[in-house]
Every structure is written in C-alpha cells, then in structure tokens.
C-alpha positions, 0 to 999 in steps of 0.5 A: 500500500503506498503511503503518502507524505503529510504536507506542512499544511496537514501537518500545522492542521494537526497540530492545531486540531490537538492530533497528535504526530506519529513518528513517520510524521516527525521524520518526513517534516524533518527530511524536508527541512534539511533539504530545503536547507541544501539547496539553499546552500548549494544556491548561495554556493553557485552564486558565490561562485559565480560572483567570484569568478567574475572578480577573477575575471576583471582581476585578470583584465586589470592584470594584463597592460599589453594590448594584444594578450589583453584583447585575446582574454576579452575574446576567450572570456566572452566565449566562455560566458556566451557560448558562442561559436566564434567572436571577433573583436576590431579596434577602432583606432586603426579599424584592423580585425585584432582579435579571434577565437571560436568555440571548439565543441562539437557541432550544432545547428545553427541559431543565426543569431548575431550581436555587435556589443561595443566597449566604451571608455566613457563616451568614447567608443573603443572598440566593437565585439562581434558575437556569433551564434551565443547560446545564451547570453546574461546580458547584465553580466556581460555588459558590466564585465565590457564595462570594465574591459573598455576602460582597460583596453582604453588604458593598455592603448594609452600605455602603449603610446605613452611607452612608444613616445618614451623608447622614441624619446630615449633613442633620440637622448641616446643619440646625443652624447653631449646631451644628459637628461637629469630628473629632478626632485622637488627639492632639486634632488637628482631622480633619474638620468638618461643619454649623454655619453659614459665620461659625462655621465660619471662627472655629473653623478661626482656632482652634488645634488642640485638641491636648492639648500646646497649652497656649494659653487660647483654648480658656477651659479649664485644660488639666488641664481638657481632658485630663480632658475626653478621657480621659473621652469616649475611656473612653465617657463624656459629657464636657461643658464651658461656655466661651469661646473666644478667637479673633482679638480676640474671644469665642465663648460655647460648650456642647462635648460630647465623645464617642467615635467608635468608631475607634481614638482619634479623639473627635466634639467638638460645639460650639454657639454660644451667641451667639443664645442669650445674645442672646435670654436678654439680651432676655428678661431686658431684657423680664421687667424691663420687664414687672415694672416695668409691673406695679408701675406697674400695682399702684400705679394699682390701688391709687391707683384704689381708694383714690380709688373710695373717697373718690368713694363718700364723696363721692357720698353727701354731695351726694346726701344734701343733695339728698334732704333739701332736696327732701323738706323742700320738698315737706312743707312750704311755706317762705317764698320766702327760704327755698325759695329758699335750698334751691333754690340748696343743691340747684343747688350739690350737683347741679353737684357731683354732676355733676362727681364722676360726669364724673370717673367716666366719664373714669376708666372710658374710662381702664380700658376696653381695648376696646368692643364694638359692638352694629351694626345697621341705624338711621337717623343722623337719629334719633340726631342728633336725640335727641343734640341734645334732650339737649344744648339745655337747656344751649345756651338757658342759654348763648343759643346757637341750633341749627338742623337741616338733616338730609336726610329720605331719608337711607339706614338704615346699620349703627351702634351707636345708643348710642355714636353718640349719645355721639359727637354729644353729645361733638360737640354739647357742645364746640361750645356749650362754645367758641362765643359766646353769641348764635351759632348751631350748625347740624347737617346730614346728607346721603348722598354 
C-alpha cells in the first residue's frame, strides 16, 4: 500500500486540531527541512561562485597592460560566458580585425543569431565585439564585465603610446652624447638620468645634488641664481643658464635648460657639454687667424707683384726701344764698320737684357700658376726631342759643346702634351750645356722598354 507524505499544511492542521504526530510524521517534516536547507546552500554556493569568478575575471583584465594578450582574454572570456561559436573583436583606432577565437565543441545547428556589443571608455567608443551564434547570453553580466574591459583596453592603448613616445624619446637622448637628461626632485634632488655619453655621465653623478639648500659653487651659479632658475621652469617657463661646473679638480663648460615635467614638482634639467664645442670654436678661431694672416701675406705679394709688373713694363720698353732704333738706323743707312759695329754690340747688350727681364717673367708666372692643364694626345717623343734640341744648339756651338742623337726610329706614338714636353727637354737640354765643359759632348737617346 503506498503511503503518502503529510504536507506542512496537514501537518500545522494537526497540530492545531490537538492530533497528535506519529513518528513517520516527525521524520518526513524533518527530511524536508534539511533539504530545503541544501539547496539553499548549494544556491548561495553557485552564486558565490559565480560572483567570484567574475572578480577573477576583471582581476585578470586589470592584470594584463599589453594590448594584444589583453584583447585575446576579452575574446576567450566572452566565449566562455556566451557560448558562442566564434567572436571577433576590431579596434577602432586603426579599424584592423585584432582579435579571434571560436568555440571548439562539437557541432550544432545553427541559431543565426548575431550581436555587435561595443566597449566604451566613457563616451568614447573603443572598440566593437562581434558575437556569433551565443547560446545564451546574461546580458547584465556581460555588459558590466565590457564595462570594465573598455576602460582597460582604453588604458593598455594609452600605455602603449605613452611607452612608444618614451623608447622614441630615449633613442633620440641616446643619440646625443653631449646631451644628459637629469630628473629632478622637488627639492632639486637628482631622480633619474638618461643619454649623454659614459665620461659625462660619471662627472655629473661626482656632482652634488642640485638641491636648492646646497649652497656649494660647483654648480658656477649664485644660488639666488638657481632658485630663480626653478621657480621659473616649475611656473612653465624656459629657464636657461651658461656655466661651469666644478667637479673633482676640474671644469665642465655647460648650456642647462630647465623645464617642467608635468608631475607634481619634479623639473627635466638638460645639460650639454660644451667641451667639443669650445674645442672646435678654439680651432676655428686658431684657423680664421691663420687664414687672415695668409691673406695679408697674400695682399702684400699682390701688391709687391704689381708694383714690380710695373717697373718690368718700364723696363721692357727701354731695351726694346734701343733695339728698334739701332736696327732701323742700320738698315737706312750704311755706317762705317766702327760704327755698325758699335750698334751691333748696343743691340747684343739690350737683347741679353731683354732676355733676362722676360726669364724673370716666366719664373714669376710658374710662381702664380696653381695648376696646368694638359692638352694629351697621341705624338711621337722623337719629334719633340728633336725640335727641343734645334732650339737649344745655337747656344751649345757658342759654348763648343757637341750633341749627338741616338733616338730609336720605331719608337711607339704615346699620349703627351707636345708643348710642355718640349719645355721639359729644353729645361733638360739647357742645364746640361749650362754645367758641362766646353769641348764635351751631350748625347740624347730614346728607346721603348
């Protein structure tokens, strides 16, 4: 026979009516009780649960600061809530698709439902997340937890200019090594310092901190001078200041410049060294004075050459002059041998004159010439000597000097400027008549090797 249990109806009924409870009673009511009891439990358990996994789960967002790792967790967490069989995130600063995972489960119909859920950072769009076929969605829940993901994808993107503004900063400070960047505290503390080369660095951390209780000269500023210095950059302002700084025995030349950094009291102090700078300023000066002096030397020959061009003119003229006159007086008349021969003699005398005024010309424009240009092109060698030495004979029969050629006839045509290897020859030619004996023999010879 199949017994019934007694509701709680029945059973507050019978207590009132004065019936009493039989024991299956009692432990039926009991049993119930108890299991009302768990569920309640096993509900507050599973809400507690969920309410901690969705901590978790913001906790891993504000852990992540990385854009990439951080949107793949948005992605993989809005899966997991939804069920969904794929999610797609794209930002909206670039437009690009960043992010992408699909549900790997068996397969199941399809639903056909889509949802476009959007994280915002305040009233600023960040980026757009694309659900696809969500089995269930708990749409209080997701959107505080896209809420939160927002803001921290909004933060990550910041960070990750911020540090892309910072390397780009470093290099361009690490670049210079005659530039330092020093940090300083509120109180003028040294806090940090970047770029600026090994040397400089070690002789700025010998230095005491540029506090603005120090008193020290090392800085090579009053100190009226450097309060003035920050007060002025922490206002906004530029503050810049040319000085010497002392450290351990020795002496840096510097440019500062001070400006505010933005954060609270702290002021970004720039120091160049202006060693190099002195260095090359010296040389340059050093060869600005040589360069002066060179063209003063140069003035004074300029002026030496045109006072000189203009006696040598005057000169040129006279012999020239006497030599015309005595030509022509024996070609028009016929004098008497004494005579004719007394002009001759007058004109011998103005034409080694002359002569001797046109070497000094030539020698003075070999002086002035910087550089020649030659004129190659194919010519025999044979030629050239030969004509070099029928200029120079005449002068080697007066002397009583002989010269004798042995120039090979099948010598090869070679690339030469002809009138300055004529001049070559002939300066050769003439200094061997010149310091040879009379009655000796010169002897000129060209063959190919």
């Amino acid at each position: 026979m199949k017994t019934t249990q007694p509701t709680r109806t029945a059973l507050r009924a019978a207590s009132r009516s004065g019936r009493f409870l039989t024991s299956q009673d009692r432990r039926s009511s009991g049993t119930r009780a108890t299991e009302s009891r768990r569920r309640s439990r096993v509900f507050r358990e599973a809400r507690r649960g969920r309410r901690l996994e969705r901590l978790a789960r913001i906790h891993r967002l504000l852990e992540i600061q990385e854009v990439d790792p951080l949107l793949n967790e948005i992605v993989r967490c809005v899966l997991h809530m939804t069920r969904a069989r794929r999610v797609e995130l794209q930002l909206e600063s670039n437009g690009e698709l960043c992010a992408r995972e699909a549900l790997r489960t068996p397969r199941r119909p399809h639903v056909g439902r889509r949802l476009a859920l959007a994280l915002r950072h305040g009233d600023q769009r960040v980026a757009t997340l694309r659900v696809v076929d969500p089995m269930h969605t708990r749409m209080r829940e997701l959107r505080g937890y896209l809420d939160v993901a927002g803001g921290a994808v909004a933060m990550a993107l910041r960070l990750q200019q911020a540090q892309g503004g910072i390397r780009r900063y470093e290099a361009l400070v690490s670049s210079f090594s005659d530039i330092c960047l020093l940090v300083l505290g509120g109180s003028g503390r040294v806090l940090d310092m970047r770029g600026g080369s090994a040397s400089l660095r070690e002789r700025l951390s010998a230095l005491p901190d540029f506090d603005v209780a120090c008193e020290s000269d090392a800085l090579g500023l009053a100190h009226a001078d450097w309060l003035d210095t920050l007060a002025r950059a922490r206002r906004g302002e530029r503050a810049e200041a040319r000085t010497t700084l002392h450290v351990q025995n020795d002496t840096i030349d510097v440019h500062l410049v001070c400006v505010a950094s933005g954060d609270q009291d702290e002021v970004l102090l720039t120091v160049r060294d202006l060693s190099e700078v002195k260095a090359i300023e010296k040389a340059l000066l050093r060869r600005n004075h040589e360069l002066s002096v060179a063209a003063e030397r140069l003035k004074e020959v300029d002026m030496l050459k045109n006072e000189f061009m203009s006696n040598v003119s005057h000169e040129l003229r006279t012999p020239l002059t006497a030599i015309i006159a005595y030509a022509e007086a024996l070609l028009l008349t016929t004098p008497e041998p004494k005579t004719r021969d007394e002009f001759l003699r007058v004109i011998c005398e103005q034409g080694h004159k002359l002569q001797k005024l046109i070497g000094g010309l030539l020698d003075i424009a070999k002086l002035d010439s910087l550089a020649t240009e030659l004129k190659l092109q194919l010519g025999s060698l044979n030629d050239v000597i030969e004509s070099a030495v029928v200029t120079v004979r005449p002068t080697a029969e007066k002397n009583q000097i002989d010269i004798v050629l042995e120039l090979e006839p099948d010598l090869p045509p070679v690339y030469l400027d002809e009138l300055r290897s004529q001049q070559i020859v002939w300066n050769l030619l003439t200094n061997a008549i010149k310091f040879s004996p009379p009655r000796s023999t010169i002897a000129v010879r060209s063959w190919s090797g």
